[in-house]
PDB file with SEQRES, HELIX, SHEET and CRYST1 records, atoms N, CA, C and O in Angstrom:
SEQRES   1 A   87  UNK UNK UNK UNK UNK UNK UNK UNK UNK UNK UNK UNK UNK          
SEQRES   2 A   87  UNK UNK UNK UNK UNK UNK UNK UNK UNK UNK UNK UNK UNK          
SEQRES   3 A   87  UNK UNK UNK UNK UNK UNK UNK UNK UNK UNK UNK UNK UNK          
SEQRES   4 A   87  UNK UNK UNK UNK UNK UNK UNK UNK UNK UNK UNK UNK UNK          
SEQRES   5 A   87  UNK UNK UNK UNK UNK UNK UNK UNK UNK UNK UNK UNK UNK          
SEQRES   6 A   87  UNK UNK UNK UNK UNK UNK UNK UNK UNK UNK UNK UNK UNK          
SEQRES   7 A   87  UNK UNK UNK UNK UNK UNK UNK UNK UNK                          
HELIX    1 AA1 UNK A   15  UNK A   24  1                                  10    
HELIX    2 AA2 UNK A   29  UNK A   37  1                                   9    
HELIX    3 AA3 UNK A   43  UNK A   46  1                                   4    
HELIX    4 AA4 UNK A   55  UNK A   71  1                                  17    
HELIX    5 AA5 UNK A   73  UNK A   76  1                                   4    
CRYST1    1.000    1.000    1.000  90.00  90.00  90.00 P 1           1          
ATOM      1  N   UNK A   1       0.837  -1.177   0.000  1.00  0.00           N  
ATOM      2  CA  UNK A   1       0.000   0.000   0.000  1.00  0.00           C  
ATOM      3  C   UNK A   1       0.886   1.245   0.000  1.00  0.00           C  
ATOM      4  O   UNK A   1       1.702   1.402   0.908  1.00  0.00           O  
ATOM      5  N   UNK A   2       0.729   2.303  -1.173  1.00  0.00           N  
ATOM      6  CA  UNK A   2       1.069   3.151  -0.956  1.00  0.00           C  
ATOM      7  C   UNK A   2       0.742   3.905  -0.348  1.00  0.00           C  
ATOM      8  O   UNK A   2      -0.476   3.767  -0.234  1.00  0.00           O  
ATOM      9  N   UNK A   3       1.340   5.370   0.617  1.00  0.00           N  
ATOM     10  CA  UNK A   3       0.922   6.229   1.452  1.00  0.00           C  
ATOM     11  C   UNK A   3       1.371   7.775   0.716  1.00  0.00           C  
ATOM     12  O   UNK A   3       2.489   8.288   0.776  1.00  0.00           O  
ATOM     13  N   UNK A   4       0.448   8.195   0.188  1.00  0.00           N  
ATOM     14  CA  UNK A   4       0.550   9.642  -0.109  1.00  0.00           C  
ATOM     15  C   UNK A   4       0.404  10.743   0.832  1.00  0.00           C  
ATOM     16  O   UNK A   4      -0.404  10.845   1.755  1.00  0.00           O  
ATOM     17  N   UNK A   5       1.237  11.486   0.487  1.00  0.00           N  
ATOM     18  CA  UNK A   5       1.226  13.237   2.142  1.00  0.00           C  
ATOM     19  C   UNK A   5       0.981  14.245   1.114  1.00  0.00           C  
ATOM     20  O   UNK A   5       1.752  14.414   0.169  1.00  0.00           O  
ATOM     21  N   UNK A   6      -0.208  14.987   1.314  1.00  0.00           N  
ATOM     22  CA  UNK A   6      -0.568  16.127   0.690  1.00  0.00           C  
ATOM     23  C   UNK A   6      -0.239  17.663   1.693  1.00  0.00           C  
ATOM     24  O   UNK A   6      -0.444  17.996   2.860  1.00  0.00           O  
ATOM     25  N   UNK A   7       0.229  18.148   0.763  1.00  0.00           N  
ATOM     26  CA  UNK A   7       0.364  19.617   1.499  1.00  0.00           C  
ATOM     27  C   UNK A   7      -0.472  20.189   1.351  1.00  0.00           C  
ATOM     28  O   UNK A   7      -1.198  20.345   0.369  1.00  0.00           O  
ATOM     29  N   UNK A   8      -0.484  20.836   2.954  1.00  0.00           N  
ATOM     30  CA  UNK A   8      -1.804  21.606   3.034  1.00  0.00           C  
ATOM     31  C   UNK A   8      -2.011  22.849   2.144  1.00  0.00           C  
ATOM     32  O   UNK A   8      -1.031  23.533   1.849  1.00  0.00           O  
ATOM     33  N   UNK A   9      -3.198  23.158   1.720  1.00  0.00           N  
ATOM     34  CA  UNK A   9      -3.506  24.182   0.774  1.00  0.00           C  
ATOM     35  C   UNK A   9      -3.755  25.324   1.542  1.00  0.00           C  
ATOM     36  O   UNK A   9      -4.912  25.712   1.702  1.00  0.00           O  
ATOM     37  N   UNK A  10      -2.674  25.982   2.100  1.00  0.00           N  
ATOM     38  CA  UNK A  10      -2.846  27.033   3.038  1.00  0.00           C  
ATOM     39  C   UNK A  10      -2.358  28.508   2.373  1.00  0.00           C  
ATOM     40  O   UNK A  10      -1.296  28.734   1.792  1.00  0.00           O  
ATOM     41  N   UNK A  11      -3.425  29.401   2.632  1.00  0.00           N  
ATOM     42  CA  UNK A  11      -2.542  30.581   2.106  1.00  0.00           C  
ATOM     43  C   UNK A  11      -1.023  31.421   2.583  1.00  0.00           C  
ATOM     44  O   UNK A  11      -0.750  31.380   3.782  1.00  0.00           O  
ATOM     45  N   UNK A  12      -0.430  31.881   2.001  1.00  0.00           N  
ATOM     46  CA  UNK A  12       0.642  32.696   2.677  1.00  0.00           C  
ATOM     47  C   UNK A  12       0.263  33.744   3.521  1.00  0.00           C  
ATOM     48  O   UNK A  12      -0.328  34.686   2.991  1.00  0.00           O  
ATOM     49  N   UNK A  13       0.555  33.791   5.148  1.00  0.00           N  
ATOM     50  CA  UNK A  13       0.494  35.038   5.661  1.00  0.00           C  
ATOM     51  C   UNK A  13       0.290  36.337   5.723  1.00  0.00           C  
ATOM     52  O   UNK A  13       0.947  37.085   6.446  1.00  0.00           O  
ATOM     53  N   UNK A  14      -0.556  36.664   5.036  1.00  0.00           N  
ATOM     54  CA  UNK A  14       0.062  38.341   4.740  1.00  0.00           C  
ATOM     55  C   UNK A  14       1.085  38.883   5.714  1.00  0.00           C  
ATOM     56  O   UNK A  14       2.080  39.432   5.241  1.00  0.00           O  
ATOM     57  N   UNK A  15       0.920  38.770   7.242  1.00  0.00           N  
ATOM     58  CA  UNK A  15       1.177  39.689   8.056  1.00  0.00           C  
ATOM     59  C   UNK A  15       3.051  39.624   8.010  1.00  0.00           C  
ATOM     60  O   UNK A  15       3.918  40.409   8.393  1.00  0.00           O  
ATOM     61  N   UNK A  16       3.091  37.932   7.171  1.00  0.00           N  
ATOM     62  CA  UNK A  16       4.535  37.354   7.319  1.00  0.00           C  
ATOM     63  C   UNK A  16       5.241  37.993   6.183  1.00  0.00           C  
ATOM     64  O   UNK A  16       6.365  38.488   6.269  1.00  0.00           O  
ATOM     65  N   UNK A  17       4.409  37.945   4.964  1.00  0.00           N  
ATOM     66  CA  UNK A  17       5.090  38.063   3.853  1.00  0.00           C  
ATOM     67  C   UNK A  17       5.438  39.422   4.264  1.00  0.00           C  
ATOM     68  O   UNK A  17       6.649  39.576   4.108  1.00  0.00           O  
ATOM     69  N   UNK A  18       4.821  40.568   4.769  1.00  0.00           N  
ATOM     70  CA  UNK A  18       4.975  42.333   5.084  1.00  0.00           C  
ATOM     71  C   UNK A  18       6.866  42.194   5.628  1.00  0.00           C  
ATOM     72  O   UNK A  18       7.991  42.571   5.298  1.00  0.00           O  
ATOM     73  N   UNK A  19       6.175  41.416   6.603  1.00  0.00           N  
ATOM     74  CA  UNK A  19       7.425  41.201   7.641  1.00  0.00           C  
ATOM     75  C   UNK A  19       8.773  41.261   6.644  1.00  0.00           C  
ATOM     76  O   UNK A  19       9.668  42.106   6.641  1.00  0.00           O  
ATOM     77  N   UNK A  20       8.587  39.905   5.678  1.00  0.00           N  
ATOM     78  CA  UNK A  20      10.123  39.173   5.772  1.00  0.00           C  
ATOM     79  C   UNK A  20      10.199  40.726   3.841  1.00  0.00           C  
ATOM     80  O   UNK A  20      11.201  40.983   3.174  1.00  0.00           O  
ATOM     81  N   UNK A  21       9.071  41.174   3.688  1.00  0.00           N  
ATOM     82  CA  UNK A  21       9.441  42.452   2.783  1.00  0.00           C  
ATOM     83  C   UNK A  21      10.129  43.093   3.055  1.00  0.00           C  
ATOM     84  O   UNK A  21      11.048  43.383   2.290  1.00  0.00           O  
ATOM     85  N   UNK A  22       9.958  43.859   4.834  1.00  0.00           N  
ATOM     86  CA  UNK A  22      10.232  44.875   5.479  1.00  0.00           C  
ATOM     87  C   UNK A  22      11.853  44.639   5.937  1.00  0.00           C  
ATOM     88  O   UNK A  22      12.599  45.554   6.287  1.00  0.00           O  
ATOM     89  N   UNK A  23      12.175  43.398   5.866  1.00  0.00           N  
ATOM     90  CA  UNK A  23      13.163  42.832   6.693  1.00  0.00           C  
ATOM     91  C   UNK A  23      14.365  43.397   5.114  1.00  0.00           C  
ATOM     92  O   UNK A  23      15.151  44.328   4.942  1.00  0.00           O  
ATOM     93  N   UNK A  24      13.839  42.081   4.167  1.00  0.00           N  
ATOM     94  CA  UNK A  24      14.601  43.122   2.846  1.00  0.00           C  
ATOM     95  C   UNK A  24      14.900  44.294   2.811  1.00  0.00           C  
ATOM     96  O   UNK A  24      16.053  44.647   3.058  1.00  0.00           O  
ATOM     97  N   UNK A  25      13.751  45.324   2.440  1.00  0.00           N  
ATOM     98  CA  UNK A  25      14.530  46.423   2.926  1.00  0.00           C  
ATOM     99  C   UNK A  25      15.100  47.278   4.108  1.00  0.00           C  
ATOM    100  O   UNK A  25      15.406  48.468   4.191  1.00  0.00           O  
ATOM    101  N   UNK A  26      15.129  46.286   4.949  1.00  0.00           N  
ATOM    102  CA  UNK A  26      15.852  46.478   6.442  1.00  0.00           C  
ATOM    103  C   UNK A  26      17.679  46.505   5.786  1.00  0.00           C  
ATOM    104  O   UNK A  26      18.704  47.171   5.935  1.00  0.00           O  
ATOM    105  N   UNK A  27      17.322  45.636   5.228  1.00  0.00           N  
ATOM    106  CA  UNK A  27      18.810  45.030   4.963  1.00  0.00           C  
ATOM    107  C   UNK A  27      19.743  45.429   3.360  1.00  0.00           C  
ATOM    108  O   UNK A  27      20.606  44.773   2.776  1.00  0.00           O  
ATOM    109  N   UNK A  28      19.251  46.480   3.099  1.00  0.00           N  
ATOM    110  CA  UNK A  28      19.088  47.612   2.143  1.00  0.00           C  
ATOM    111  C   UNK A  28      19.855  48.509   2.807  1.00  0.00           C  
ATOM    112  O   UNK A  28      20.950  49.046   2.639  1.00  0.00           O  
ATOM    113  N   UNK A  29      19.151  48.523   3.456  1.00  0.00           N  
ATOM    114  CA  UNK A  29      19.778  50.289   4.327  1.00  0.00           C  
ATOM    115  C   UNK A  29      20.485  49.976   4.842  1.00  0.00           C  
ATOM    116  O   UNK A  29      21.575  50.475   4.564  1.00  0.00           O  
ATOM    117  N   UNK A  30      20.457  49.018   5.877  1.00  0.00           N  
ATOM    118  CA  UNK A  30      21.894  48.540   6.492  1.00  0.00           C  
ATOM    119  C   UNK A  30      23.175  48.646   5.141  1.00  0.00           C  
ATOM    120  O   UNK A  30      24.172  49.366   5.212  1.00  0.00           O  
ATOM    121  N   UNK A  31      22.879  47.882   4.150  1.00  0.00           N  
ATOM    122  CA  UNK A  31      24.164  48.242   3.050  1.00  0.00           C  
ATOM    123  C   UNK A  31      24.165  49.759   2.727  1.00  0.00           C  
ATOM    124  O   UNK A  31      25.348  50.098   2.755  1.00  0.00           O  
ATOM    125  N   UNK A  32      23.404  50.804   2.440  1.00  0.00           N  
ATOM    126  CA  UNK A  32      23.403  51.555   2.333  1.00  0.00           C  
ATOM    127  C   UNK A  32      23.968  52.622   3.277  1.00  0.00           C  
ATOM    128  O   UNK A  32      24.748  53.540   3.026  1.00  0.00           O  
ATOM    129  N   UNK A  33      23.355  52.254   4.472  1.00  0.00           N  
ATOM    130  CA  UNK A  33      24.471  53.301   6.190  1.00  0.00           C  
ATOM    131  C   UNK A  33      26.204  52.286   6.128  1.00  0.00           C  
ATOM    132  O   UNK A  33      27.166  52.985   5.809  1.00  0.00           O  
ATOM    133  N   UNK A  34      26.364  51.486   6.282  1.00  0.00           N  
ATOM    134  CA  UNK A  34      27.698  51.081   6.069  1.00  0.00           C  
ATOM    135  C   UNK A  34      28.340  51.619   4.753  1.00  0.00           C  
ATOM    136  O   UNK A  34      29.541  51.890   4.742  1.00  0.00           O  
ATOM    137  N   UNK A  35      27.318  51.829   3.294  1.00  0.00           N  
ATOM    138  CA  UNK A  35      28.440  52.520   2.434  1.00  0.00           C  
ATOM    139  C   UNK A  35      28.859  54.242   2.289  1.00  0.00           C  
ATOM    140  O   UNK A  35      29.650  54.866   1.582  1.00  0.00           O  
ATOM    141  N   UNK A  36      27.782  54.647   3.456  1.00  0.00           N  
ATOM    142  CA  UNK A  36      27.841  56.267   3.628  1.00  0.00           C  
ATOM    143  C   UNK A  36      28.880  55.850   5.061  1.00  0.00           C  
ATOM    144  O   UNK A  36      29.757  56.668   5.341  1.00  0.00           O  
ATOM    145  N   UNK A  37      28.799  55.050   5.609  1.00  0.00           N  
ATOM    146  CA  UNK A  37      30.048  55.007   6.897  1.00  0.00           C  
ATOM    147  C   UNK A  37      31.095  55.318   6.341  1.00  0.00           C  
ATOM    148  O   UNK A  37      31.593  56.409   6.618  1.00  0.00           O  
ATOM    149  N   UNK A  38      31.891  54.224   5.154  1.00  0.00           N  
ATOM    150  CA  UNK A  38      32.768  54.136   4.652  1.00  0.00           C  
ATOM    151  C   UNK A  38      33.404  55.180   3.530  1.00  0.00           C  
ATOM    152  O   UNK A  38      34.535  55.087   3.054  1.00  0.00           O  
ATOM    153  N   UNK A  39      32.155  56.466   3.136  1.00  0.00           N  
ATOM    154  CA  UNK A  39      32.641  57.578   2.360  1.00  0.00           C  
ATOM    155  C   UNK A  39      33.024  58.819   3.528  1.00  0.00           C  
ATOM    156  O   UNK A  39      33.542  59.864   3.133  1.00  0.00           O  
ATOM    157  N   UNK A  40      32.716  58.598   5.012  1.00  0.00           N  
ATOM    158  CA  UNK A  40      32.249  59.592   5.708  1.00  0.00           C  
ATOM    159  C   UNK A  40      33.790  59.985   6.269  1.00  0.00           C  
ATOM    160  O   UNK A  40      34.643  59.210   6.700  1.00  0.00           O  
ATOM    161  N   UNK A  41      33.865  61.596   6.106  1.00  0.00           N  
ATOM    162  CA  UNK A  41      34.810  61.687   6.782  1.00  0.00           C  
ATOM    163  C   UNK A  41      34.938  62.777   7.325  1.00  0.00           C  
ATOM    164  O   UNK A  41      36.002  63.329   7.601  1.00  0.00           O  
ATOM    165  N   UNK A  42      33.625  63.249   7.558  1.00  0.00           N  
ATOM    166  CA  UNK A  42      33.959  64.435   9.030  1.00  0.00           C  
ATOM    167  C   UNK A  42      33.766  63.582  10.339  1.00  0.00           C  
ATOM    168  O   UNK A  42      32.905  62.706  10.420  1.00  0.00           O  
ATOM    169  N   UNK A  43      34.448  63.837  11.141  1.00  0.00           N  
ATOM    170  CA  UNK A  43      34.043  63.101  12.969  1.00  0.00           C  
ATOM    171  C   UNK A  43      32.295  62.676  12.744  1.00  0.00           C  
ATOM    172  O   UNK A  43      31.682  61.611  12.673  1.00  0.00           O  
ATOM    173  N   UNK A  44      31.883  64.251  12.675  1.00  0.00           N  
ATOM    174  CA  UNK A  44      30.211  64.161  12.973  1.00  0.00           C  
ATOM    175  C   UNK A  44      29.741  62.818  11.809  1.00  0.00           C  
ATOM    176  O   UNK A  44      29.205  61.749  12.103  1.00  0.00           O  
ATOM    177  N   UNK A  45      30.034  63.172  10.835  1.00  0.00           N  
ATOM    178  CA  UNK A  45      29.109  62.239   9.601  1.00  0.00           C  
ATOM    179  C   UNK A  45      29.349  60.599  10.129  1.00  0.00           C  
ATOM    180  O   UNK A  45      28.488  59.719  10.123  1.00  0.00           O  
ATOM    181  N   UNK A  46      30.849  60.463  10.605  1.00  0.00           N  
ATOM    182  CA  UNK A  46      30.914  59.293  10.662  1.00  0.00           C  
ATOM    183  C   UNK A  46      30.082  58.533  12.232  1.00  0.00           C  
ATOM    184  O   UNK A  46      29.588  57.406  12.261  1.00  0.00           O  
ATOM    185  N   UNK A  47      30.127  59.455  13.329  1.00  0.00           N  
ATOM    186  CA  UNK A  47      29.162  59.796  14.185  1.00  0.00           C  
ATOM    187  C   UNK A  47      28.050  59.034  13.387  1.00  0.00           C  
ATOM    188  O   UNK A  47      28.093  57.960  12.787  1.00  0.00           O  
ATOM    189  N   UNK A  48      27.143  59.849  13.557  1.00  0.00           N  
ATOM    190  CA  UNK A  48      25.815  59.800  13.146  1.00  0.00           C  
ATOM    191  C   UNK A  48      25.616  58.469  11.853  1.00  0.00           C  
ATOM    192  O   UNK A  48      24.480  58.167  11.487  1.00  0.00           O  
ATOM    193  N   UNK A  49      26.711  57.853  11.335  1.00  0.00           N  
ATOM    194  CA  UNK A  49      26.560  57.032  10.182  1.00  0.00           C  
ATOM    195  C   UNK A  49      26.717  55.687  10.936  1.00  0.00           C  
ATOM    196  O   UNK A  49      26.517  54.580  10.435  1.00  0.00           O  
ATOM    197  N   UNK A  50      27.176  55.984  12.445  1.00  0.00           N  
ATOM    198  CA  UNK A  50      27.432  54.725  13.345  1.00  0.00           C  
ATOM    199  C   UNK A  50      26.084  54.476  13.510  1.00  0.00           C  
ATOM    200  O   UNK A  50      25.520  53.493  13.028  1.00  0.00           O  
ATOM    201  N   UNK A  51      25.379  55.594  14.377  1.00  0.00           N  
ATOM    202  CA  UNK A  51      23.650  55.773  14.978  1.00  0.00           C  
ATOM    203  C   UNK A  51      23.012  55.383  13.974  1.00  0.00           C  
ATOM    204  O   UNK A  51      21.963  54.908  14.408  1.00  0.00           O  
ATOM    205  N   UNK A  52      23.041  55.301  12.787  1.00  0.00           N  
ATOM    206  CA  UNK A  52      22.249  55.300  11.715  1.00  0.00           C  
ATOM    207  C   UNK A  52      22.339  53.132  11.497  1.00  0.00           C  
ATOM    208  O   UNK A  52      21.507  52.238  11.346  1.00  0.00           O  
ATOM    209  N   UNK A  53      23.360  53.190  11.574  1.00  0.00           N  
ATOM    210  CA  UNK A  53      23.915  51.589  11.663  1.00  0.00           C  
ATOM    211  C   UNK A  53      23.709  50.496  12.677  1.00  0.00           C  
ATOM    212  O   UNK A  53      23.877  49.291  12.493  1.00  0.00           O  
ATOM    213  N   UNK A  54      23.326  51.089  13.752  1.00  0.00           N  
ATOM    214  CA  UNK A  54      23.134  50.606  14.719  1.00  0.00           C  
ATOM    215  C   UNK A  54      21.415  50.681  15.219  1.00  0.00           C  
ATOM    216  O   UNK A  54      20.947  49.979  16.115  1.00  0.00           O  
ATOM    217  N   UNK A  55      20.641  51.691  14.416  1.00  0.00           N  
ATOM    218  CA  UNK A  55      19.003  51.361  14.486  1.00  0.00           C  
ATOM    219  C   UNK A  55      19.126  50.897  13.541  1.00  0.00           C  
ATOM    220  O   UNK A  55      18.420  49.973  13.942  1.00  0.00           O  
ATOM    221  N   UNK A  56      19.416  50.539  12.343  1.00  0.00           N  
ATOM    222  CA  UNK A  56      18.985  49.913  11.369  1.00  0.00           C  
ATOM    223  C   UNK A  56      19.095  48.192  12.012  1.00  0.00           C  
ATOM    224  O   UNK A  56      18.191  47.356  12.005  1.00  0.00           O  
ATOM    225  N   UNK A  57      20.378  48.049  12.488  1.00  0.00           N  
ATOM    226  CA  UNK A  57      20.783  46.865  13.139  1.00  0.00           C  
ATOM    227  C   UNK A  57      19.078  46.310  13.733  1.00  0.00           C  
ATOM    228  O   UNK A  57      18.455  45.417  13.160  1.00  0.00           O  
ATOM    229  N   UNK A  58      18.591  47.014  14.891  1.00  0.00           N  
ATOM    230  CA  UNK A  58      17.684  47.110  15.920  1.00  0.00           C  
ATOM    231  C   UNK A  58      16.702  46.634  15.002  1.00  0.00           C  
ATOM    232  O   UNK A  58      16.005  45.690  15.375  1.00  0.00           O  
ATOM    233  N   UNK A  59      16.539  47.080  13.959  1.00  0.00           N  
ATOM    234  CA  UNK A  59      15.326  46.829  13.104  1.00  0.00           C  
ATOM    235  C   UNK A  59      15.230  45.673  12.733  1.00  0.00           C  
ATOM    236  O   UNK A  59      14.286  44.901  12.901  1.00  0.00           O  
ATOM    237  N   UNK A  60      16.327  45.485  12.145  1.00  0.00           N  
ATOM    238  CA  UNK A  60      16.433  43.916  11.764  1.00  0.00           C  
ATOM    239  C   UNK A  60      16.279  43.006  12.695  1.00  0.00           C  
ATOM    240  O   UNK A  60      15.377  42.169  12.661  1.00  0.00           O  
ATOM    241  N   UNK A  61      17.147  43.091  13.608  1.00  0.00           N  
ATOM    242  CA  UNK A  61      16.477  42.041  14.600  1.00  0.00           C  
ATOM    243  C   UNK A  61      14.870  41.752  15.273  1.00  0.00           C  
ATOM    244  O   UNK A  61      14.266  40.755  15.667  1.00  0.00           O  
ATOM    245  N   UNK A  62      14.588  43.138  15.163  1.00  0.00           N  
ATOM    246  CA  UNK A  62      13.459  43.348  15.328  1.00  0.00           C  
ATOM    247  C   UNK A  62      12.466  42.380  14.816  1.00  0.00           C  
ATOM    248  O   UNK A  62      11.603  41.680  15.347  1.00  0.00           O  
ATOM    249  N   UNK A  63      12.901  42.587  13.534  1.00  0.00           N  
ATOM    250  CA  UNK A  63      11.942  41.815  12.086  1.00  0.00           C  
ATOM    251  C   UNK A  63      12.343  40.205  12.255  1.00  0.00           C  
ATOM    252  O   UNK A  63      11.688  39.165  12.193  1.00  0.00           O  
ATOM    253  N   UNK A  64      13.388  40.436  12.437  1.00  0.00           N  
ATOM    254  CA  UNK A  64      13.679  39.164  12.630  1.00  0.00           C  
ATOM    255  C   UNK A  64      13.311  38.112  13.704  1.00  0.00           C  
ATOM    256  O   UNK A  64      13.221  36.898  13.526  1.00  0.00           O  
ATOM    257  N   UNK A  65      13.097  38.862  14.956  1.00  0.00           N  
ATOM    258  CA  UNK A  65      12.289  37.796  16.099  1.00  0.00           C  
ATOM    259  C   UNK A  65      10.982  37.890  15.782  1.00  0.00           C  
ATOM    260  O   UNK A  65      10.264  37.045  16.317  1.00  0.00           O  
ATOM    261  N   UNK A  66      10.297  38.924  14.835  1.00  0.00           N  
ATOM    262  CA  UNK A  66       8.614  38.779  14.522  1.00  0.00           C  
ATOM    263  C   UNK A  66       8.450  37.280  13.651  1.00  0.00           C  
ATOM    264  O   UNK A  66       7.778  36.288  13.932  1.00  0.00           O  
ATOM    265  N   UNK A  67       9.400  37.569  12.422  1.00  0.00           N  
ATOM    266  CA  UNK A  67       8.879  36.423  11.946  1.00  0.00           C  
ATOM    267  C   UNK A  67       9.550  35.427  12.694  1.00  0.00           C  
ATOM    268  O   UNK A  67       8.543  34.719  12.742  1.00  0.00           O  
ATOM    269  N   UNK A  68      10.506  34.670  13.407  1.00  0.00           N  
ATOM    270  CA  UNK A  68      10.397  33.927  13.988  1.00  0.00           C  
ATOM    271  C   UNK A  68       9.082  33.191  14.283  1.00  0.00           C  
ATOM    272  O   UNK A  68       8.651  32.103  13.899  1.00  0.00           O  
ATOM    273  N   UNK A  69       8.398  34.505  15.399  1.00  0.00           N  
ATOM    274  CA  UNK A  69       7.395  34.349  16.249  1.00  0.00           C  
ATOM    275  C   UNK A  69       6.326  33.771  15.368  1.00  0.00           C  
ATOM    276  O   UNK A  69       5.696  32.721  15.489  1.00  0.00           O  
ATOM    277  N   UNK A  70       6.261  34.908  14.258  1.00  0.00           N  
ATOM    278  CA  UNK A  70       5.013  34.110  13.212  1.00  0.00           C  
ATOM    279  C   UNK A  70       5.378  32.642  12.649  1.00  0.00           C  
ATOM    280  O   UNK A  70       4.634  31.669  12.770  1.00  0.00           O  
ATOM    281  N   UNK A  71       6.521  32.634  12.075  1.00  0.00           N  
ATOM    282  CA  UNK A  71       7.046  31.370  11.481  1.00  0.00           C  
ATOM    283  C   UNK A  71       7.224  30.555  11.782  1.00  0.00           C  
ATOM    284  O   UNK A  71       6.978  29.827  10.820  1.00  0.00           O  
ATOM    285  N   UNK A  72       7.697  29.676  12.960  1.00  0.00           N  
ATOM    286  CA  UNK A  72       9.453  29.145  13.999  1.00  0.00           C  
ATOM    287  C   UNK A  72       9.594  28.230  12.812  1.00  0.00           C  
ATOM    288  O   UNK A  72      10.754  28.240  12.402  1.00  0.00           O  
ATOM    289  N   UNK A  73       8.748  27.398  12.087  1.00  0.00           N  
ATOM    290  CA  UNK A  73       9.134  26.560  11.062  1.00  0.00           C  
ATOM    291  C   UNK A  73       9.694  26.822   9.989  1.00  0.00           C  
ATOM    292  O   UNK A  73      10.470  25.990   9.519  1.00  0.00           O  
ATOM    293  N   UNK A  74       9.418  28.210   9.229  1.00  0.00           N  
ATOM    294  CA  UNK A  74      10.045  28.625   8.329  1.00  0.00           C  
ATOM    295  C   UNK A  74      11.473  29.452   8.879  1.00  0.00           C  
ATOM    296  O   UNK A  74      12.362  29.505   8.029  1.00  0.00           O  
ATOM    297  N   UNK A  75      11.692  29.916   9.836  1.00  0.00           N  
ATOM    298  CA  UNK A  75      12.671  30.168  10.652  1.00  0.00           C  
ATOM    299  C   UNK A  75      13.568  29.352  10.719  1.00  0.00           C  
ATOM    300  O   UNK A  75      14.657  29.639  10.221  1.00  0.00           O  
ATOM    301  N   UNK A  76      13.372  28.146  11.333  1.00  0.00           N  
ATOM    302  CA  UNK A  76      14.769  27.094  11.137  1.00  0.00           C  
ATOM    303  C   UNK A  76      14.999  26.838   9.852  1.00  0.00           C  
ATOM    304  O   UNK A  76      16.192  26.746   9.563  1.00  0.00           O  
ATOM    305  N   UNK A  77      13.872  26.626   8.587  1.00  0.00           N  
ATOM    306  CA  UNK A  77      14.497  26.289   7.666  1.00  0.00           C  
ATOM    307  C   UNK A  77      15.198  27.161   6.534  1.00  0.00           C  
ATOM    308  O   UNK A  77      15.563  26.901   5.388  1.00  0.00           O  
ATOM    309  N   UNK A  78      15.239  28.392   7.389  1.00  0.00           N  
ATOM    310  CA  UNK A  78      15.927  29.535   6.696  1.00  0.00           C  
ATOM    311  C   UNK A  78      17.150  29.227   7.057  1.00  0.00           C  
ATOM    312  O   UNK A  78      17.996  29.367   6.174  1.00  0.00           O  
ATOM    313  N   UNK A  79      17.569  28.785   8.256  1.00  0.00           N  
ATOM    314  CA  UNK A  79      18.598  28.875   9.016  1.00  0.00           C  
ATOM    315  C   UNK A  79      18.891  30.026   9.970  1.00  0.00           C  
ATOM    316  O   UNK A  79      20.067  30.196  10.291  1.00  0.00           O  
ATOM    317  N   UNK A  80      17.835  30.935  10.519  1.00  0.00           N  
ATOM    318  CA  UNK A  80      17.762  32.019  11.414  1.00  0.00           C  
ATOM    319  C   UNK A  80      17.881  31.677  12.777  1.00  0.00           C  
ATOM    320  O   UNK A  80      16.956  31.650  13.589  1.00  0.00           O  
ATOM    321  N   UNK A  81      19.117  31.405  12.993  1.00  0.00           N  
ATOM    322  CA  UNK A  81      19.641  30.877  14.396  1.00  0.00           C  
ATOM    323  C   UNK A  81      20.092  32.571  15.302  1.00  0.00           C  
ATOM    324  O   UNK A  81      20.774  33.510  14.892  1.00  0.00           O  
ATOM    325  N   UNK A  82      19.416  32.389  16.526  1.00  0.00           N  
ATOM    326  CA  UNK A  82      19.921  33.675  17.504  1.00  0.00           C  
ATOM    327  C   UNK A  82      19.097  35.015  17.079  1.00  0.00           C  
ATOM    328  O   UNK A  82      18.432  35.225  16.064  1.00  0.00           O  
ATOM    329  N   UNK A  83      19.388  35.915  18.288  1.00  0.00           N  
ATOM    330  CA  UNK A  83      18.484  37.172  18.155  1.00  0.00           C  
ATOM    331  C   UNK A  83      19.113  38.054  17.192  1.00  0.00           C  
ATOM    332  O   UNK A  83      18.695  38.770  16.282  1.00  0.00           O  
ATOM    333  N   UNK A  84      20.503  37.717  17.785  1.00  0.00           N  
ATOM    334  CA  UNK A  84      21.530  39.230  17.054  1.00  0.00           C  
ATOM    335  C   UNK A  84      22.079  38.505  15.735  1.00  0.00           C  
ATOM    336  O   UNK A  84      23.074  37.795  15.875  1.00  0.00           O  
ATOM    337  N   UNK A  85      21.723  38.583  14.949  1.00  0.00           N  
ATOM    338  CA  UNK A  85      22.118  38.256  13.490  1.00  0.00           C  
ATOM    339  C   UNK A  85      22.900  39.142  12.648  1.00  0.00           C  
ATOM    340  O   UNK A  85      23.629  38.885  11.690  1.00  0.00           O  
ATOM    341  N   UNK A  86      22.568  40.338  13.258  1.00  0.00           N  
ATOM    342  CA  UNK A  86      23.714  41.591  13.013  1.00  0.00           C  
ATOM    343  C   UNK A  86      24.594  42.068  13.622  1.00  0.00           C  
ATOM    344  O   UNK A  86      25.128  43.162  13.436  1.00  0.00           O  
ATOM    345  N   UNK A  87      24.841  41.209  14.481  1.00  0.00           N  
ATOM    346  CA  UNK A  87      25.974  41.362  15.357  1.00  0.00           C  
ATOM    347  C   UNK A  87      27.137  40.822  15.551  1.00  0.00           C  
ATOM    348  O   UNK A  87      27.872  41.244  16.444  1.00  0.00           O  
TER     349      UNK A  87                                                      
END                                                                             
């Protein structure tokens, strides 16, 4: 006897898909404040290009323990091990 496994016909999340959007361009800007870090060269710019690097950081993790929370299954099989992933 064969045994067939059907996947469930479930829709995608909205609230997840927003998430792991938001997380993309989380991780946008993060490249983007690290490549204004790396042109910056008054004290202040490079200042403020740290602050700028370090909420963006916040964000991501941010996004990143939501979908966890929504996901945990699609989470491990991303390989999203730990809080600080930007760290």
């Amino acid at each position: 006897m064969k045994t067939t496994f059907r996947k469930k016909n479930t829709r995608p999340d909205p609230e997840l898909l927003r998430l792991k959007a938001e997380l993309l361009e989380a991780q946008g800007d993060l490249a983007q404040a690290y490549r204004q870090f790396n042109q910056a060269l008054d004290p202040e710019l490079v200042e403020s290009c740290i602050y700028q690097i370090s909420a963006v950081k916040a964000r991501c993790n941010f996004l990143i323990r939501s979908i966890k929370e929504r996901s945990p299954d699609a989470a491990a099989a991303a390989g999203m091990k730990g809080d600080a992933a930007w760290t």
